[in-house]
MARLOPA-579766 format. One record per residue: residue in three letters; x, y, z of N, C-alpha, C in turn. Coordinates in steps of 0.2 Angstrom, whole numbers, padded with zeros to 4 digits, always signed. Layout:
N
ALAXYZXYZXYZ...
END
This chain:
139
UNK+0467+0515+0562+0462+0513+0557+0455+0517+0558UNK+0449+0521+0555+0446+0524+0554+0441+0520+0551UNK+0433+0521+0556+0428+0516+0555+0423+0523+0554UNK+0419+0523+0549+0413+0525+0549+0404+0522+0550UNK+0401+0527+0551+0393+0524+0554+0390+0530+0551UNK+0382+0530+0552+0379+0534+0550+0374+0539+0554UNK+0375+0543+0556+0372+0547+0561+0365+0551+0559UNK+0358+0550+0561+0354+0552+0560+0350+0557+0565UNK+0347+0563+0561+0345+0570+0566+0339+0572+0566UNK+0336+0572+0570+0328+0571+0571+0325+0578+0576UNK+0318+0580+0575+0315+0586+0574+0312+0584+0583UNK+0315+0579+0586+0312+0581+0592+0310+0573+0596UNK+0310+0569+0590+0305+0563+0593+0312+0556+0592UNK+0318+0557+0593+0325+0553+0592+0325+0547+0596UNK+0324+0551+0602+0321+0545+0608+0316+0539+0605UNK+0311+0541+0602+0307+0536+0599+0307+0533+0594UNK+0311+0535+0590+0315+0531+0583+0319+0526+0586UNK+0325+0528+0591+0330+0524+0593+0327+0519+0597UNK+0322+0519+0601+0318+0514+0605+0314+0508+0600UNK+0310+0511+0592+0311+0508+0588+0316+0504+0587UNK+0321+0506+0585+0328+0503+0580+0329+0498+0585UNK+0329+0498+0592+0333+0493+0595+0328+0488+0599UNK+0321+0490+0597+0316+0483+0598+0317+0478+0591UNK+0319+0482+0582+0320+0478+0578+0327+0476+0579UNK+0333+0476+0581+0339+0476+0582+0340+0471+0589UNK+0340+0474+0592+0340+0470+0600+0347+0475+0601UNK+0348+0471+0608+0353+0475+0613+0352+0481+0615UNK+0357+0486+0618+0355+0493+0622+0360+0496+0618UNK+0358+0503+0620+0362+0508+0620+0370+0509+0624UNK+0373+0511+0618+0379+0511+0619+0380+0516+0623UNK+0376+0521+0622+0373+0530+0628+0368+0532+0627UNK+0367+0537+0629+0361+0539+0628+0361+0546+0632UNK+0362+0551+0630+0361+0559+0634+0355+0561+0631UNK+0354+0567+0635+0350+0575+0635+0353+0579+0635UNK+0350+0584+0631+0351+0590+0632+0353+0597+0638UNK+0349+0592+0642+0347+0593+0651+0356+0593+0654UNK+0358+0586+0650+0365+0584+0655+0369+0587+0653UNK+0369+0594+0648+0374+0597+0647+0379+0602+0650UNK+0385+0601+0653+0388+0606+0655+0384+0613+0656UNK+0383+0615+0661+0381+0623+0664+0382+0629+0656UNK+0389+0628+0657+0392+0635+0653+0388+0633+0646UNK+0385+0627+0643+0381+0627+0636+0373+0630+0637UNK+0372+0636+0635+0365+0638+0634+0360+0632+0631UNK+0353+0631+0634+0349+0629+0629+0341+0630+0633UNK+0337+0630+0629+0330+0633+0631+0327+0626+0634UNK+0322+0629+0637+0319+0623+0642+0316+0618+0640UNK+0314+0619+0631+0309+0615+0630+0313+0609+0627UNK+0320+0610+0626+0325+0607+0623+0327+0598+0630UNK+0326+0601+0637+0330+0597+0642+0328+0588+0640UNK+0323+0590+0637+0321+0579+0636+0323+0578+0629UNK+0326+0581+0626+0328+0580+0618+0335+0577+0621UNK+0334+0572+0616+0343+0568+0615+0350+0573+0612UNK+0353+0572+0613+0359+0575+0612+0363+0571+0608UNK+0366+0562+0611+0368+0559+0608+0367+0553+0610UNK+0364+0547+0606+0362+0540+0607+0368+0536+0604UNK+0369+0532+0605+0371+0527+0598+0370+0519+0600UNK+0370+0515+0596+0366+0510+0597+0369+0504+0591UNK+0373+0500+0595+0377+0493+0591+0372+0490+0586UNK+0372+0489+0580+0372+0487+0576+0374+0482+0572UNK+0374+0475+0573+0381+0472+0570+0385+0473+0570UNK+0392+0474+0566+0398+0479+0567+0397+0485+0567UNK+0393+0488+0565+0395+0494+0564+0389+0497+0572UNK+0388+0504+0570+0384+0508+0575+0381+0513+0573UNK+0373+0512+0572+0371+0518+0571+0370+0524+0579UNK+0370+0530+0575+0371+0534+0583+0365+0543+0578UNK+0361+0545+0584+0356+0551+0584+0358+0554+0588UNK+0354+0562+0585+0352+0566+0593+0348+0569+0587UNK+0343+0574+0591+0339+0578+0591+0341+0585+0590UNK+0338+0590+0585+0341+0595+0586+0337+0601+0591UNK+0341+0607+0591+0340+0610+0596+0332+0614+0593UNK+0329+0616+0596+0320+0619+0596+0323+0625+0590UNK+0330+0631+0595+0330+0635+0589+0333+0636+0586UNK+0335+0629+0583+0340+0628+0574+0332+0627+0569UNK+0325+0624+0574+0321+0623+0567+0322+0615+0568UNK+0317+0615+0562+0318+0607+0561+0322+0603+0554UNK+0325+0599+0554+0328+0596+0550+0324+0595+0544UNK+0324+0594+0538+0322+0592+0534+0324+0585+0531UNK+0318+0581+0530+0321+0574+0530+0324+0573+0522UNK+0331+0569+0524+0333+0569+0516+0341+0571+0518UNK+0339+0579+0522+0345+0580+0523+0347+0579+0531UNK+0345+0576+0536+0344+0574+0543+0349+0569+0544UNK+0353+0568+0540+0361+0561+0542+0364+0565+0540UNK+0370+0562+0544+0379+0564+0540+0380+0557+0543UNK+0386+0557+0539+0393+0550+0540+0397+0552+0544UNK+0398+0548+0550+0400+0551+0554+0408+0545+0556UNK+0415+0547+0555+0421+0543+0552+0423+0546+0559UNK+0427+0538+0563+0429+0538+0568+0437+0540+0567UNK+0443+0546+0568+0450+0542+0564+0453+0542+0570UNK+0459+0543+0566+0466+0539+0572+0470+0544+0577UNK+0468+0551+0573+0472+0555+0578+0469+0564+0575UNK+0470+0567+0579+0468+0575+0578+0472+0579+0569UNK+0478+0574+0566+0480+0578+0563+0476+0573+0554UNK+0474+0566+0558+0469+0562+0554+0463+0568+0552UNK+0461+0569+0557+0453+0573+0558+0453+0578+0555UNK+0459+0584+0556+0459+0592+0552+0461+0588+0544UNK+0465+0584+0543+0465+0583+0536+0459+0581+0533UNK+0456+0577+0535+0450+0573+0532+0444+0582+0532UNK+0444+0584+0536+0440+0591+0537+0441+0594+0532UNK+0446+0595+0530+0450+0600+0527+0449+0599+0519UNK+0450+0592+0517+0448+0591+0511+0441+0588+0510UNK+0435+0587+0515+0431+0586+0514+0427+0593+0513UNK+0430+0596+0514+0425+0603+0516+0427+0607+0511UNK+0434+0606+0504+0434+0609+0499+0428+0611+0496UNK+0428+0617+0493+0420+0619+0491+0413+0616+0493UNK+0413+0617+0498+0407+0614+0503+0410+0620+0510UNK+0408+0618+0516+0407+0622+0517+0410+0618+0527UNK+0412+0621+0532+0415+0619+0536+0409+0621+0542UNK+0406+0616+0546+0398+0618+0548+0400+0619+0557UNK+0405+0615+0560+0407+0616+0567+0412+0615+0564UNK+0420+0620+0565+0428+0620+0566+0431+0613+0571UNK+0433+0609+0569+0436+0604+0576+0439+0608+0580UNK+0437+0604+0584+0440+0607+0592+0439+0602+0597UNK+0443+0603+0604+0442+0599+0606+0434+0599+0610UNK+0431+0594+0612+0424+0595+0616+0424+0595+0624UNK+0418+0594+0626+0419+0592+0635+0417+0583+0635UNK+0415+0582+0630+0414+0574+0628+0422+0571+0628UNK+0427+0573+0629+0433+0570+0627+0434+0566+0618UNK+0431+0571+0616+0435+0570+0607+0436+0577+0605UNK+0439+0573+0598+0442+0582+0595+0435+0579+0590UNK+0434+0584+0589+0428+0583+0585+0426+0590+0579UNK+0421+0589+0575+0422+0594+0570+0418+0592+0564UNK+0415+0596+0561+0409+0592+0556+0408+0598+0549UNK+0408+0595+0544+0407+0598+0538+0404+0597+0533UNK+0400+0601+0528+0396+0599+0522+0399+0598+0515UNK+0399+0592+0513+0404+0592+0503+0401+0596+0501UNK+0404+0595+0494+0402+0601+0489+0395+0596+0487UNK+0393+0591+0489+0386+0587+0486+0381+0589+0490UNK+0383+0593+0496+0376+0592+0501+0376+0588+0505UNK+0383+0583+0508+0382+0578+0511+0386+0580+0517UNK+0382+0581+0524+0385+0581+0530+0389+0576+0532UNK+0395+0577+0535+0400+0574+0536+0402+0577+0545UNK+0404+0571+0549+0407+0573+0556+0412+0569+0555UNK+0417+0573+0560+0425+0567+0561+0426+0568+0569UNK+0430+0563+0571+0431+0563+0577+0435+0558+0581UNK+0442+0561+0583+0444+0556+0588+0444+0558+0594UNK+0448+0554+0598+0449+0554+0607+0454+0562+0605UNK+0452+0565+0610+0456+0573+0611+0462+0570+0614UNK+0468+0573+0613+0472+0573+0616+0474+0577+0620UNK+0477+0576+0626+0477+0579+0633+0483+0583+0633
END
């Protein structure tokens, strides 16, 4: 079964929002990275090591989850700073949902496996809506 949530991308200050969200909410973080913790072999500028990478944060049943983008992507423009981010059931789940969601729109990261342990993969519809998919990698 396949659960979706809503993933929100922030110009630097993600930390601050999500410290927000969970004094209105309550409870902790489900995780919380930087930039800083990311594997060696990933390049990223120095201004980048305290920006989030990926949060996420229990919300009733569902979960919202953030990170921060990187200094030299720019900043997001608000409006377009979320994607729906759909949890599936297996790798051939995920290239299919990519596949058709990405029909004239446009494939923004190819799935692949991560160093996060998922297969993971994200793309924009033909409406302008960013879209992530993602299960457990298989080994």
């Amino acid at each position: 079964m396949s659960d979706c949530s809503v993933y929100l991308t922030f110009n630097g200050n993600c930390r601050e929002a999500f410290d927000f969200y969970r004094s209105v909410f309550g409870g902790d973080f489900d995780y919380i990275t930087t930039f800083d913790e990311l594997p060696e072999k990933y390049e990223r500028a120095p201004e980048d090591s305290d920006r989030i990478m990926h949060v996420s944060l229990p919300v009733k049943e569902g979960l919202l989850m953030g990170s921060d983008t990187f200094s030299a992507m720019g900043n997001v423009d608000f409006g377009n700073n979320f994607s729906i981010s759909v949890t599936t059931s297996s790798i051939e789940e995920t290239d299919t949902f990519m596949e058709r969601m990405s029909t004239n729109g446009k494939v923004t990261m190819p799935a692949e496996k991560t160093f996060w342990g998922a297969y993971f993969g994200m793309c924009c519809d033909q409406f302008g809506i960013n879209w992530m998919f993602s299960c457990p990698a298989e080994e």
